[in-house]
N, C-alpha and C positions, 0 to 999 in steps of 0.2 A: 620171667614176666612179673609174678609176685614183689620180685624185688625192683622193679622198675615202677611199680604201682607204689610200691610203698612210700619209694623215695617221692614218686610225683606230689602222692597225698599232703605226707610230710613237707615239701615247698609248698606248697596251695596253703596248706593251714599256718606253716609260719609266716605267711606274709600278712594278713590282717593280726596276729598277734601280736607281732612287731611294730605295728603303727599304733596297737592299742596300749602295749606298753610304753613307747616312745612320747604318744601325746599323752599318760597320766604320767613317766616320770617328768615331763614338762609342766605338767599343769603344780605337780610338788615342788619345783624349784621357784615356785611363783607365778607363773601363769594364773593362777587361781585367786589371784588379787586383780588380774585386770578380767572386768566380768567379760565383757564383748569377745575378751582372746580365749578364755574360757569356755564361753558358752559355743565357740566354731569350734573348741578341740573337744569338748562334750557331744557335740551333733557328730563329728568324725567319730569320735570312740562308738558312739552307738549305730551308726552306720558297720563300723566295722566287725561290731560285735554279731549284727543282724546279717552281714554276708559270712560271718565264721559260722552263724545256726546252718546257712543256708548251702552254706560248703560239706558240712558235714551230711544235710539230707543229701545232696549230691552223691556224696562216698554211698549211702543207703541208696540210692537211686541207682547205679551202676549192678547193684546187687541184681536188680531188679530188670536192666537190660540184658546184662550176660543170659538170663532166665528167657529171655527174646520178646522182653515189654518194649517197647520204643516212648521215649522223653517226650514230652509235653512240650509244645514251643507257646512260645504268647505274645504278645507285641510289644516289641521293644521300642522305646521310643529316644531316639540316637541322640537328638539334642539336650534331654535329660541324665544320660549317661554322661557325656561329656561334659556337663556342669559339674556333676557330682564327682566325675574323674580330675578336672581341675581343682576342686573343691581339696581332694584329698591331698594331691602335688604340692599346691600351692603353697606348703612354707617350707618343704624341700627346695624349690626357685627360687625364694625369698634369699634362702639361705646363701643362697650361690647369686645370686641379683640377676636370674634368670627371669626373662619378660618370658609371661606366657600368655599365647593369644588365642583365638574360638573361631573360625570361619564357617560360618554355616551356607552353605548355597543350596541347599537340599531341603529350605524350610521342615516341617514338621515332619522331619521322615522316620518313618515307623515298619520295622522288619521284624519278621517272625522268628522269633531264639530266644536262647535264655539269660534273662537281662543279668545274673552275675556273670554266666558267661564273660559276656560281649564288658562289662564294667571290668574286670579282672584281666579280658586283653587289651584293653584303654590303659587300666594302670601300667601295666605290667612298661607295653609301648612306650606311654608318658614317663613313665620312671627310670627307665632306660635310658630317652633321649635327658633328659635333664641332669643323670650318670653322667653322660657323655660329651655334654655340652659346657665347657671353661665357662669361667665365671662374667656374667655379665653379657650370655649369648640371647638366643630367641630360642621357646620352642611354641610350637603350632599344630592345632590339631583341628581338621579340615573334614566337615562332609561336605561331600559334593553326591551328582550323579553320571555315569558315563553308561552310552546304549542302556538303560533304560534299569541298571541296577546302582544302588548306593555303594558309593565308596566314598571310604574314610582313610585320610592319612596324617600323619603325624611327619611332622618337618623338623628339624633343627639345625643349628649350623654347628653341631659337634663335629667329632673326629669321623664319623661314620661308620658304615661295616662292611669288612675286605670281603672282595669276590668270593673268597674261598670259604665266607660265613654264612654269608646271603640262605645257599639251598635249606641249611638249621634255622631260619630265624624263630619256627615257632615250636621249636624245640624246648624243654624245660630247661 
């Protein structure tokens, strides 16, 4: 179990550090002479610096459940994750000349969790399908509501995932 924690931690933490170091060795090859593309990979780094603080209280946090505390939930507010989950994709898509689209039909829908949470499975989702999606595909990321709960989905017209993956998909 130890070692299954460890590995988890260890991917949780190296995925914002990866994009931190990705947009500053971007911003040193020259990014940093165009202000505009600058100042969006400056708002990501510090975005992602502030979910790495808040990952690590997480890892503190779990301390704290094993001890039989229960997490704090607060309201998440789903159309603001999903800005900021595009936000971060967006020159991954570029890169591939992936159109990425927002359907909201759930207006201002707001659920109780924990907004890295819920932002870290939007990445995770969106960065997968845009993995998976040839160049010059669509991906889409949709709230709606069905019986009377939110649901979010992510669409693409990638290669997909075989029957025999489906039951892991939210496996590490």
């Amino acid at each position: 179990m130890r070692s299954d924690f460890a590995a988890n931690v260890s991917h949780e933490l190296k995925t914002p550090l990866t994009s931190i170091r990705g947009f500053v060795e971007t911003l040193r090859n020259g990014a940093v002479n165009d202000p505009e593309q600058a100042m969006r990979f400056l708002k990501i780094i510090d975005m992602e610096t502030a979910r790495l603080s808040r990952l690590i209280t997480d890892v503190l946090l779990l301390s704290s459940i094993e001890s039989g505390e229960r997490p704090v939930f607060v309201p998440v507010n789903l159309q603001a994750a999903v800005e900021e989950t595009l936000e971060f994709v967006r020159p991954a898509a570029a890169d591939k000349g992936i159109t990425l689209s927002f359907i909201n039909e759930a207006g201002s829908a707001v659920v109780m969790g924990n907004k890295d949470w819920a932002k870290q499975m939007l990445i995770d989702l969106a960065d997968n399908a845009i993995k998976y999606t040839g160049t010059g595909g669509r991906v889409a990321i949709e709230i709606g509501t069905e019986k009377g709960q939110v649901l979010i989905k992510v669409r693409d017209n990638g290669i997909g995932i075989s029957e025999k993956h489906l039951q892991r998909i939210f496996e590490r």
